[in-house]
C-alpha positions as CSV (number, residue, x, y, z in Angstrom):
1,X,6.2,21.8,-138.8
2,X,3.4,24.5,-139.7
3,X,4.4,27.3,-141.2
4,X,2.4,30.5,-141.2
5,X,1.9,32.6,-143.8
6,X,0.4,36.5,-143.7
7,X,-2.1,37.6,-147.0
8,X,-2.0,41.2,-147.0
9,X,-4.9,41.1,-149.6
10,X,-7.3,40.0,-147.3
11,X,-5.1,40.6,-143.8
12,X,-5.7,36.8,-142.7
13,X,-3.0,34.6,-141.2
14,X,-2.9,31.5,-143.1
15,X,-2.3,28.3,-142.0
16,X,-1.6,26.5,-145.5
17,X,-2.1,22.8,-144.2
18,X,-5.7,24.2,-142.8
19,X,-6.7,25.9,-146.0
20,X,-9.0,23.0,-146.9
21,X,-10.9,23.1,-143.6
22,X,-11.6,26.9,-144.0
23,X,-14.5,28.5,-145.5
24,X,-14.4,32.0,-145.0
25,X,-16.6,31.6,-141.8
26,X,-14.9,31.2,-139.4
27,X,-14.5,34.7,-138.0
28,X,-17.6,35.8,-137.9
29,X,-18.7,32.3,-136.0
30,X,-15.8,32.7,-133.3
31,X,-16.9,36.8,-132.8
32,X,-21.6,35.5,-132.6
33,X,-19.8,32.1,-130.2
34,X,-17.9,35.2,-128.0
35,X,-20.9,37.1,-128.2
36,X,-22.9,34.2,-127.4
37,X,-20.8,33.5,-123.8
38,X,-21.1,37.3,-122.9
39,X,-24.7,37.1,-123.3
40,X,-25.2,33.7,-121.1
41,X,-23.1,34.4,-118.7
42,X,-24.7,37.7,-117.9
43,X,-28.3,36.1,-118.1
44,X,-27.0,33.0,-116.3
45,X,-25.4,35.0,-113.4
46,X,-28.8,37.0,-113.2
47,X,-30.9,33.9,-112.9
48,X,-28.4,31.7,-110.7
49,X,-28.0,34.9,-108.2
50,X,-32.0,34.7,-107.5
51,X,-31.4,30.9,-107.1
52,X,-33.1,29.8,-110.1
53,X,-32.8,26.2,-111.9
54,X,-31.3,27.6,-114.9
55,X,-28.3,29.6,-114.5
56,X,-25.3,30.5,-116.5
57,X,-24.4,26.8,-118.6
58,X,-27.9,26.5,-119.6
59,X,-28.4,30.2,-120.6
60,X,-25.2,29.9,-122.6
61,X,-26.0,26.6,-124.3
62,X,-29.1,27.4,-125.4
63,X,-28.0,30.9,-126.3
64,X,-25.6,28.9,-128.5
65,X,-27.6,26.0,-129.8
66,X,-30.1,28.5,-131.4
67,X,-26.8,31.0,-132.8
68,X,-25.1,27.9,-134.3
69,X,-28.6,26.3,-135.4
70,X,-29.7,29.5,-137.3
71,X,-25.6,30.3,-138.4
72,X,-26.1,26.7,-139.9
73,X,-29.0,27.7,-141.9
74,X,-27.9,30.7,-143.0
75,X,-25.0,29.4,-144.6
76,X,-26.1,26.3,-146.4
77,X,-29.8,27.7,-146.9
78,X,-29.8,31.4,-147.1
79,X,-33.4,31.9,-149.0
80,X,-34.8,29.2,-146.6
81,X,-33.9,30.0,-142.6
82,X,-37.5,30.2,-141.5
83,X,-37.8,26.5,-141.5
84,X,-35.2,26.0,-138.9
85,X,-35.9,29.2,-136.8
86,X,-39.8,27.6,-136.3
87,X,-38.0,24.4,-135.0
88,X,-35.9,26.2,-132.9
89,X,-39.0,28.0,-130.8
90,X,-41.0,25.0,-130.8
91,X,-37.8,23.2,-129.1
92,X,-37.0,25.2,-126.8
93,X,-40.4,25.5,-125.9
94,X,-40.1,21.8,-124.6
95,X,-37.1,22.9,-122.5
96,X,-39.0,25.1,-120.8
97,X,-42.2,22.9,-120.3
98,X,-39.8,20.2,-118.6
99,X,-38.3,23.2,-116.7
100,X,-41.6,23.9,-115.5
101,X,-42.4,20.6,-114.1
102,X,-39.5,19.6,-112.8
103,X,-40.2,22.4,-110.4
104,X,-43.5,21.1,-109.4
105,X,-42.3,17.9,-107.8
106,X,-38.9,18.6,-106.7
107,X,-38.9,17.8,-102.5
108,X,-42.9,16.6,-103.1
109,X,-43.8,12.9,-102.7
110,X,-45.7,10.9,-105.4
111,X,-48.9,11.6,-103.6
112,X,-48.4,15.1,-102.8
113,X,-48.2,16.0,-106.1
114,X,-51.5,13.8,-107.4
115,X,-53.4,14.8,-104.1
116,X,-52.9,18.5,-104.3
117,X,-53.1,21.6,-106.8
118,X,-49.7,23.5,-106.4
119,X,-48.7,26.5,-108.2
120,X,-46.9,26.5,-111.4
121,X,-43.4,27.4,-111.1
122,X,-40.8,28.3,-113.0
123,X,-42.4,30.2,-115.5
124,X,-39.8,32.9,-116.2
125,X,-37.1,30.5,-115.7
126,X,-39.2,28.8,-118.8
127,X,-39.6,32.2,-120.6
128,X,-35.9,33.2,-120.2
129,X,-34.9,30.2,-122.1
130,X,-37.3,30.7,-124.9
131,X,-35.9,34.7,-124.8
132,X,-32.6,32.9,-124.9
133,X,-33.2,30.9,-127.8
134,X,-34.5,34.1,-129.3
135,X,-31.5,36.0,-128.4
136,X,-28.8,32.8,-130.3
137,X,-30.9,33.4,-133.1
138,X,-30.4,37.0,-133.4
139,X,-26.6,36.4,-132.8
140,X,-26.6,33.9,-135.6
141,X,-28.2,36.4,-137.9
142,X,-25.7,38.8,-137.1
143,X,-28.4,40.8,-135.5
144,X,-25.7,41.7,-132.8
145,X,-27.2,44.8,-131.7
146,X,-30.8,43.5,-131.4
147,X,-29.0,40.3,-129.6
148,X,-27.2,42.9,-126.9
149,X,-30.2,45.3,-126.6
150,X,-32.3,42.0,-125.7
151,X,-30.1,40.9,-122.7
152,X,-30.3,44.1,-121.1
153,X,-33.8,44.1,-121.3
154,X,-33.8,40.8,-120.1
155,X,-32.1,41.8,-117.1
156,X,-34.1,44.8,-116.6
157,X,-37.3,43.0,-116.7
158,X,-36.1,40.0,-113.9
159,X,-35.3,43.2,-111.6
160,X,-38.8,44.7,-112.0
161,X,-40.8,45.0,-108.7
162,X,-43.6,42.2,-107.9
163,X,-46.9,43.5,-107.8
164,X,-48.0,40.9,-105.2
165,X,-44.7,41.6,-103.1
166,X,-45.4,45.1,-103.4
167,X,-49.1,44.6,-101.8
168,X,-47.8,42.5,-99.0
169,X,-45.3,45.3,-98.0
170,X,-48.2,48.1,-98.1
171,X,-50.3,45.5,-96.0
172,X,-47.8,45.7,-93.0
């Protein structure tokens, strides 16, 4: 049986048989991992509303990849976070390049896509997981604010007009 035990020094619930586990943490990880799903899930629901590859799991994972990565760092390496924060752009850099060309050859044969020059696509997709990672990291500086700011913006920005759709509606 656990028993449970209140501090009133430091107004924590303690869990005695846990104590070892603990290390003073774990509050602020659980409030940047709830912060975290908030923030995928309303860049995921923008992106998989407009049909896009990447929608609300991979907005939140790599939301949270990048918060836990740079948490990580800041905990056992405060003085040194930069190393891991350069790792984290160029990686999810990658993402995003595979992102991209995925999209070229999905429904396009072998030969279609070495006998012809299609356009890139996916780029934002690409670019909203890289302002994703950016956004885990802020989280997992306890940037909060910044991190909040930055999904509204990212929001805003995917509901800004097209220029080319707006010249093909003047054309009409």
């Amino acid at each position: 049986m656990i028993n449970f035990y209140y501090n009133e020094e430091t107004f924590t619930l303690l869990i005695p048989e846990l104590e070892p586990f603990l290390k003073g943490y774990e509050l602020d990880f659980l409030i940047d991992l709830g912060i975290v799903l908030l923030a995928g899930f309303i860049i995921g629901t923008e992106r998989e509303s407009k049909g896009k590859p990447a929608g609300i799991s991979t907005h939140t994972l790599v939301i949270g990849g990048s918060m836990i990565f740079t948490f990580l760092s800041s905990q056992i390496d405060p003085t040194s976070t930069s190393r891991i924060a350069a790792q984290i752009v160029s990686g999810i850099g990658f993402l995003g390049a595979g992102v991209i060309l995925k999209g070229e050859v999905t429904g396009r044969t072998k030969s279609e896509v070495h006998a012809s020059s299609y356009k890139v696509v996916n780029l934002t997709t690409a670019a909203s997981l890289w302002f994703s990672g950016a956004i885990g990291m802020a989280i997992g500086f306890n940037y909060h604010f910044l991190a909040l700011v930055s999904v509204g913006f990212v929001v805003l920005v995917s509901h800004l007009p097209k220029i080319k759709k707006i010249e093909a509606t003047n054309d009409d």
